[in-house]
C-alpha positions in Angstrom: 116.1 91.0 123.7 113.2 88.4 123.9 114.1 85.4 121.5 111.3 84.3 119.3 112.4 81.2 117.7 114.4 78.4 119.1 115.9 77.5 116.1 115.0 79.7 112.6 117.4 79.8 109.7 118.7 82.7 107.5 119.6 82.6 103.5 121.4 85.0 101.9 120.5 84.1 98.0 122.3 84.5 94.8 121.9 83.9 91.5 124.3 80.4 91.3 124.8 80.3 94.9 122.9 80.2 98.4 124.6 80.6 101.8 122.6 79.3 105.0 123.0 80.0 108.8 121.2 77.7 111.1 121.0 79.5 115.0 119.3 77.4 117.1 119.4 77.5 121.3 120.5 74.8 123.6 117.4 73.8 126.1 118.4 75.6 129.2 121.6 77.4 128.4 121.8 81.2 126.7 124.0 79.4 124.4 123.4 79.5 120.4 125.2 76.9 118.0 125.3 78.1 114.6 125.9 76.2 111.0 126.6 76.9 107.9 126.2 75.6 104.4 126.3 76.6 100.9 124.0 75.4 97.8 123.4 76.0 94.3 120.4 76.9 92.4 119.6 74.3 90.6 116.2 72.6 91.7 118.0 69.1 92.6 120.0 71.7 94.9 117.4 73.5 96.3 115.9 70.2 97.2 118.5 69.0 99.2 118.6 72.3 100.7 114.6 71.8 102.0 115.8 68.3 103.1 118.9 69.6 105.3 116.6 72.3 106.8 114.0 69.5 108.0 116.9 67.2 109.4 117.7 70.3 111.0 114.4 70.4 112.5 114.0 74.5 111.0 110.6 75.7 110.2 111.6 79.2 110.6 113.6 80.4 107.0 114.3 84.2 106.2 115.7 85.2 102.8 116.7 88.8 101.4 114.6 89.4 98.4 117.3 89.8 95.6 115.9 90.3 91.9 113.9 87.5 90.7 116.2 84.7 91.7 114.5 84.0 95.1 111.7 83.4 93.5 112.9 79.5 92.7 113.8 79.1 96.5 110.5 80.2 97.6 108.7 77.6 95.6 110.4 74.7 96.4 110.5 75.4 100.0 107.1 76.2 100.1 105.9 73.1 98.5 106.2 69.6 99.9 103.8 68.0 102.8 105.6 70.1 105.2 106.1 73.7 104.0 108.2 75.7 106.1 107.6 79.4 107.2 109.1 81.6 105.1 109.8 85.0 105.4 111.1 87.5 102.6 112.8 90.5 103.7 113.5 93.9 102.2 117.6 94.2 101.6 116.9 97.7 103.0 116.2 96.1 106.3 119.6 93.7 106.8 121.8 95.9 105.0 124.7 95.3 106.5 127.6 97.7 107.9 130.3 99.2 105.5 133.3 96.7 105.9 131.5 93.9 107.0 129.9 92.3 104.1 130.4 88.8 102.8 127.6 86.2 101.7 128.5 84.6 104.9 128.2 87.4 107.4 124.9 88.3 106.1 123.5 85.0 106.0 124.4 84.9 109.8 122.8 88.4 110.4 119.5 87.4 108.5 119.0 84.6 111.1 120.2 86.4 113.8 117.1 89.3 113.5 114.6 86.5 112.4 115.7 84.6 115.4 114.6 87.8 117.8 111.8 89.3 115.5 113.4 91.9 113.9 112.5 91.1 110.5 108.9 92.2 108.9 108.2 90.0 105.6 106.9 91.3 102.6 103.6 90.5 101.5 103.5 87.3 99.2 100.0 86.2 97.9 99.0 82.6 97.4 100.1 81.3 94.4 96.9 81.5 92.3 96.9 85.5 93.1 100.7 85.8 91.9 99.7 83.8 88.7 97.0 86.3 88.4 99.5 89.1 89.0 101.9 87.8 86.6 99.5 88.0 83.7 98.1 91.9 84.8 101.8 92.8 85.1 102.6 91.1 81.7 99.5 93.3 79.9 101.3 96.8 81.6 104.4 96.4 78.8 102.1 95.0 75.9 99.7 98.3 76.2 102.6 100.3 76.5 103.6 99.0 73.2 100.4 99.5 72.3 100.7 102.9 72.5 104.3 103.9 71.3 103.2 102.2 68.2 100.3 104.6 67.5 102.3 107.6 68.4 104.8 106.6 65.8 101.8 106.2 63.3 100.4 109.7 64.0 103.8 111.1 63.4 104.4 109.1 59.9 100.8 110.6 59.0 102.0 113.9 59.8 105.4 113.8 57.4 103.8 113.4 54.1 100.8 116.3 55.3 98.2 113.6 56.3 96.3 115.6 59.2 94.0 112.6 60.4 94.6 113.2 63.8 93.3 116.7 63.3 89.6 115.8 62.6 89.5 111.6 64.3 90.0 111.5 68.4 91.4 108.5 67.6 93.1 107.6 65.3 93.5 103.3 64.8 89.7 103.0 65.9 87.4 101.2 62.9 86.6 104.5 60.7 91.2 105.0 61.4 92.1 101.7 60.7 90.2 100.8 57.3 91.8 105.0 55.9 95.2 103.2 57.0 94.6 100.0 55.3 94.1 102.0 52.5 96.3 104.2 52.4 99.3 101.4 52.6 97.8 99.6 49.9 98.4 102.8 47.9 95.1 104.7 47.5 95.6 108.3 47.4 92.8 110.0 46.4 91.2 112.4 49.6 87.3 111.8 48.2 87.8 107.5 48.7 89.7 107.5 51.5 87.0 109.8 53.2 84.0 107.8 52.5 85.4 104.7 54.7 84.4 106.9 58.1 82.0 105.1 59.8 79.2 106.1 62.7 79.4 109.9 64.3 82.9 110.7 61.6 81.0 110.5 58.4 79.4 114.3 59.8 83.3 114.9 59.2 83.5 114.0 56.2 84.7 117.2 54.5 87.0 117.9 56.8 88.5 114.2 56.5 89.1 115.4 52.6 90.6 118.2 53.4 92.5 116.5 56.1 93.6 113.6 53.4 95.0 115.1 51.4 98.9 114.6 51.4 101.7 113.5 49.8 101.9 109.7 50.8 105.4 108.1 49.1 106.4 104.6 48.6 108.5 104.6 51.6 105.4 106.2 53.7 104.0 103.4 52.2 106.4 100.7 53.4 106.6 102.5 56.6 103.0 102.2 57.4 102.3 98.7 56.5 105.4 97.9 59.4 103.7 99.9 61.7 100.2 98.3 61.2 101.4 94.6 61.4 102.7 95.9 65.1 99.5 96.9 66.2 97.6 94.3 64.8 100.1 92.0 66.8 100.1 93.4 69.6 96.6 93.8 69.6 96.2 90.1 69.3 98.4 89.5 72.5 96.2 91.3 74.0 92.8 89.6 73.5 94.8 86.8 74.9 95.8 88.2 78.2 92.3 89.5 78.5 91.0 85.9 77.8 93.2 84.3 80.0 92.3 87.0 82.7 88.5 86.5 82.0 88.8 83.2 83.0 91.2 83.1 85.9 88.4 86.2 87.2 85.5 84.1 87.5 85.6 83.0 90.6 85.8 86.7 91.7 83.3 87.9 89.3 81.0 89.2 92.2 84.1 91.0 93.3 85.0 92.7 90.7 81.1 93.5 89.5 81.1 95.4 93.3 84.8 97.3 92.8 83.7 98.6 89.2 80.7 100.3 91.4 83.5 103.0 92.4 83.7 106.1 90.1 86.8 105.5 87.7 87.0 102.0 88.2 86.4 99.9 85.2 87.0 95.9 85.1 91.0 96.6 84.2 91.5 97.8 87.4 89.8 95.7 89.1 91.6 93.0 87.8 94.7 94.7 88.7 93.3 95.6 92.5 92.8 91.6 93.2 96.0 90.7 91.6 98.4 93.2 93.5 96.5 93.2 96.8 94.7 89.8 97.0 91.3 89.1 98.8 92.1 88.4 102.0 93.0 91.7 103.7 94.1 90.1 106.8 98.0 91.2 105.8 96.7 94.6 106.0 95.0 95.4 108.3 94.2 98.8 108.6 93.7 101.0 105.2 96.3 103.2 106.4 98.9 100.1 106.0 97.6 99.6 102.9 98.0 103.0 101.0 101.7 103.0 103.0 102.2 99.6 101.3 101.0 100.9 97.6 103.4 104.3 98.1 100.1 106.5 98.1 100.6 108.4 101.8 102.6 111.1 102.6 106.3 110.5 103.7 107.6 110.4 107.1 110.7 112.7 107.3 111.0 114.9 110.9 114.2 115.9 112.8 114.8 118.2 115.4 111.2 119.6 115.2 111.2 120.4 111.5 109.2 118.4 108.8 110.7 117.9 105.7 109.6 116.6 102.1 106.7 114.5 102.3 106.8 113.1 99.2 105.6 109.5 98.3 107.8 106.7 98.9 108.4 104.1 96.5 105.7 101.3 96.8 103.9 99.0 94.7 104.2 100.9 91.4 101.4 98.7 89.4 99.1 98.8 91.8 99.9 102.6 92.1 99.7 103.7 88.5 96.9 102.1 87.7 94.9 104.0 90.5 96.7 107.7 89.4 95.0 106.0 86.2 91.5 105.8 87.9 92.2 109.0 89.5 92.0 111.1 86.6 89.1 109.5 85.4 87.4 109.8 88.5 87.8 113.8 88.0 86.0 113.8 85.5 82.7 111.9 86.4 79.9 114.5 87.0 78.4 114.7 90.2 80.5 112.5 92.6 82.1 112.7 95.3 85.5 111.7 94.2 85.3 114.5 91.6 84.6 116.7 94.4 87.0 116.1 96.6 89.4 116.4 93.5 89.0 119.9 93.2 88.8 120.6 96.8 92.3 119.8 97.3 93.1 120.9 93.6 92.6 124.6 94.4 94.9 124.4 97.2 97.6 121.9 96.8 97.8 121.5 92.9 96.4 118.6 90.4 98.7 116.1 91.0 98.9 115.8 95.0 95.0 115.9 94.3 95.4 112.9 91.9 97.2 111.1 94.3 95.1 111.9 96.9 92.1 110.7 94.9 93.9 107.6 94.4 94.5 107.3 97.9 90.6 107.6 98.5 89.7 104.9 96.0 92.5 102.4 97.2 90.7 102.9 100.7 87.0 102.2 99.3 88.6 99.1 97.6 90.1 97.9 100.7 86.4 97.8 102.4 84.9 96.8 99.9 87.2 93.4 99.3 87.8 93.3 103.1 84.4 94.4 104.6 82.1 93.5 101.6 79.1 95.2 100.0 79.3 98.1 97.2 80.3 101.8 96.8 77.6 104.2 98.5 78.0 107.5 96.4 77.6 110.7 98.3 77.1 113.0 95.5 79.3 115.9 94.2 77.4 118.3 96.8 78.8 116.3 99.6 81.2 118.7 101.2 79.0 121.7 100.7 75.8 119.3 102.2 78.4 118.8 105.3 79.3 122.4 106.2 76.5 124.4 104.8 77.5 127.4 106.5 80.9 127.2 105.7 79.8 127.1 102.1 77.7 130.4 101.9 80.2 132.3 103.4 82.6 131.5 100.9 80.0 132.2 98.0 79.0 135.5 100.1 82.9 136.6 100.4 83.1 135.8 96.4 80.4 138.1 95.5 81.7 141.3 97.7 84.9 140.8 95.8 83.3 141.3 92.5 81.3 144.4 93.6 78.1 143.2 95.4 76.4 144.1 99.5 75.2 140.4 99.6 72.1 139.7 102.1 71.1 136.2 102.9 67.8 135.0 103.8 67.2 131.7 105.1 64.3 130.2 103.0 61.8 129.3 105.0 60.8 125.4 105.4 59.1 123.7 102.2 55.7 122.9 102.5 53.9 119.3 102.7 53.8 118.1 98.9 50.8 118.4 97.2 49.6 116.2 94.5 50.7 116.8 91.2 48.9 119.4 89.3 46.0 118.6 86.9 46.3 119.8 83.0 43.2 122.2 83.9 45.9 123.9 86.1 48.5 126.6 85.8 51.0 125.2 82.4 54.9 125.9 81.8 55.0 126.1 78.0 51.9 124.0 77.6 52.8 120.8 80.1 51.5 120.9 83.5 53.1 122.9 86.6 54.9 121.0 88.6 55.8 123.3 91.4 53.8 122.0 94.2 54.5 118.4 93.8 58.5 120.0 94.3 56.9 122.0 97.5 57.9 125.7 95.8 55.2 128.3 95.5 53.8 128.1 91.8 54.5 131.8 90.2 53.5 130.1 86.4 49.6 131.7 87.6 50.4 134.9 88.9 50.5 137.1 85.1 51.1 140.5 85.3 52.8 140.6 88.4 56.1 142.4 89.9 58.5 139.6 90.2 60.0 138.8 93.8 62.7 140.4 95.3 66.1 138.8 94.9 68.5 138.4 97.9 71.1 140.1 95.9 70.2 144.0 96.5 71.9 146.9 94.3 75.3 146.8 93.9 77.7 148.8 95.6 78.7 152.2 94.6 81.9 153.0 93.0 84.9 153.6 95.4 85.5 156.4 93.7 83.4 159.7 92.9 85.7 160.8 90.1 85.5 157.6 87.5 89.1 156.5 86.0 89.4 156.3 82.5 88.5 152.2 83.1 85.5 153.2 83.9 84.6 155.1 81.4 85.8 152.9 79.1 84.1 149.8 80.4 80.6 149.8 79.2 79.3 146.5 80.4 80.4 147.7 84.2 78.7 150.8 83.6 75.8 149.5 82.9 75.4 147.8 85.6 76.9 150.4 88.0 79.3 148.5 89.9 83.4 149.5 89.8 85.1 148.0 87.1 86.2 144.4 87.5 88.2 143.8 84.2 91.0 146.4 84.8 94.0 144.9 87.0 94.1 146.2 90.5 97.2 149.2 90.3 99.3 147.4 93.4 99.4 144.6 91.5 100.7 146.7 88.3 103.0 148.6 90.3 104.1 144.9 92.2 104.8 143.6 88.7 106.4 147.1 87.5 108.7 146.9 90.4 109.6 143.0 89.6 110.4 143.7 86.1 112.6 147.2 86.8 114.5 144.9 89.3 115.1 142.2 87.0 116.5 144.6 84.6 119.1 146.0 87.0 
């Protein structure tokens, strides 16, 4: 193998100990001197250990990324007028063979790879990003809180028969918290209680007496009061990381103005998006690395010709929860293409491969746009059905013979130039002007008394049968319109399911 570096180091860390190998090659010779050393963990150790590197003449240090405790080792060595080159490696990568495994050995075989380039480093932002990333991961467990806490208040509410969730979407908002207040400060009565709903819930407000009415104790008292000191706490802490966030995010506030542009994106997330993944994309540099790196691809498992499960490895799981997050709500935007291509892969795979897929798709668009620049062009929710237009009507055409109907399509024949807007003194839709020639359709709101035009859809089809079945006769609304009945279960499936059930019973 081709060696890379002259002379590289490898450190096998622990939490009270470090072991170091130095390999470095004689000028001219194929042979390579190695030597060891052991350190502690205190910082006065770790700076003697930066200090024996440089007399060492190393600039090339590996280290296997074990819990949080190479952390310390990274920021020593990394600071100084002359920082090494460091390079953190997964422990999947050195892992070393069964029987051959002492702090020694490993520290050898780390510098061995580095020394040949067999290592790949993880990615480790600058050291503003992983403060940034510090306080986004901090928020995760403080909103998780967040949330167990108001789960446990809904349930107290619904022991002593207070059905507050059953009327208020949520619960702890304004119009929630002052009926909780309240209530822990011992007011019973339904009728007061009621009248502290504020905005769109005071329509509610006879349902939020019925609702209130319970059976609140002095322990459901007690109970409550713990429960709203929590959230009031916790939602404290929160303001804090937000304002702390706030300010660390200026300098990116263009950034993160042009990531909320992408459906389901909201400032969270793109706070979250430039802490995990930085601004400089040049450590990924395709947006396939990128969605491998976040654990949002497909897995790579093939032997012998077969392909097995393709599930998601493990990757980043911040970065990759809070885009399942964005995801959803992506789904449910109206009109975009996100939402779209949600339900195209919905129907076939299922709603959570087409979450994850989603997610994929957004993690791509964020990779441009902090890599590339500009903003998120939306190609409407139409997109797919713009793109393959023909593809399209036959799937509509296929879905109306199944239902009963000979389907005939027309192509419509090409608009006409635009015309300027109609005049009041010309033909009116309930009174307001027509607007059908400034849309270049042919203006029917004129023509009175006359046959409407014929529909592409003719007559339906003619029963299959000449002798009608009982559902036939028994459905009016197909009978009215003449067409077999649609509402009464095809008999192959019936007998499919008969058979099923007979079998399972043997």
């Amino acid at each position: 193998m081709q060696l890379l570096y002259r002379r590289c180091a490898g450190l096998d860390v622990h939490k009270k100990s470090i072991t170091v190998c130095v390999r470095r090659r004689m000028p001219g010779t194929p042979t390579v001197e190695t030597e060891e050393a052991v350190f502690g963990t205190f910082t006065q150790e770790l700076i003697r250990l930066r200090d024996w590197l440089r007399e060492h003449k190393v600039r090339q240090v590996a280290m296997e990324s074990t819990g949080v405790y190479w952390i310390p080792v990274w920021n020593v060595l990394e600071s100084g007028s002359r920082p090494l080159s460091l390079t953190l490696v997964n422990p999947q990568v050195v892992r070393a063979l069964q029987g051959r495994k002492t702090d020694r050995i490993d520290a050898r075989r780390i510098a061995e790879y580095h020394q040949y380039g067999l290592l790949r480093g993880s990615f480790i932002p600058p050291k503003p990003i992983r403060e940034l990333r510090e306080l986004t991961r901090l928020r995760v467990p403080v909103q998780q809180e967040r949330n167990r806490v108001i789960n446990r208040i809904a349930r107290l509410l619904e022991t002593v028969n207070l059905k507050l969730s059953s009327v208020a979407s949520h619960i702890v908002g304004k119009s929630g918290r002052a009926m909780l207040k309240a209530l822990a400060d011992g007011v019973r009565r339904p009728e007061v209680l009621a009248e502290k709903a504020m905005g769109k819930l005071q329509k509610k407000i006879p349902d939020l007496i019925l609702a209130l009415d319970g059976r609140p104790d002095a322990h459901f008292r007690w109970m409550l009061s713990g429960q709203l000191r929590k959230l009031e706490g916790l939602d404290g802490e929160l303001v804090q990381i937000d304002a702390q966030l706030c300010e660390r995010m200026q300098e990116h506030a263009d950034l993160i103005k042009r990531l909320c542009t992408i459906p389901g994106v909201d400032r969270t997330t793109a706070w979250v998006l430039i802490a995990e993944l930085g601004t400089d994309m040049a450590q990924f540099p395709t947006a396939a690395q990128v969605a491998s790196w976040a654990g949002l691809c497909p897995g790579n498992a093939e032997s012998a010709g077969k392909r097995f499960s393709g599930k998601t490895r493990k990757g980043d799981r911040y970065l990759r929860r809070i885009l399942v997050q964005s995801a959803w709500a992506a789904a449910r935007t109206q009109d975009c293409f996100l939402q779209a291509l949600f339900f195209r892969i919905a129907g076939r795979r299922g709603m959570k491969k087409a979450t994850v897929a989603v997610a994929h798709r957004i993690l791509t668009i964020a990779w441009r746009i902090i890599g590339e620049g500009g903003e998120y062009q939306e190609r409407g929710g139409d997109y797919f059905d713009r793109r393959n237009p023909q593809r399209t009507a036959d799937r509509l055409t296929q879905r109306l013979m199944r239902i009963g109907y000979d389907v005939v399509l027309t192509p419509r024949a090409e608009a006409p130039i635009a015309s300027p807007p109609a005049q009041p003194d010309q033909h009116t839709k309930r009174g307001r002007p027509c607007l059908c020639a400034a849309r270049g359709l042919e203006c029917t709101h004129g023509k009175e008394n006359q046959p409407p035009a014929p529909v592409a859809v003719p007559e339906a089809l003619p029963p299959a049968s000449t002798s009608p079945t009982p559902a036939h006769t028994g459905c009016l609304k197909c009978a009215k319109w003449k067409i077999p009945c649609i509402h009464v279960r095809p008999q192959n499936l019936h007998r499919r399911n008969s058979t099923s059930s007979s079998d399972s019973k043997a």
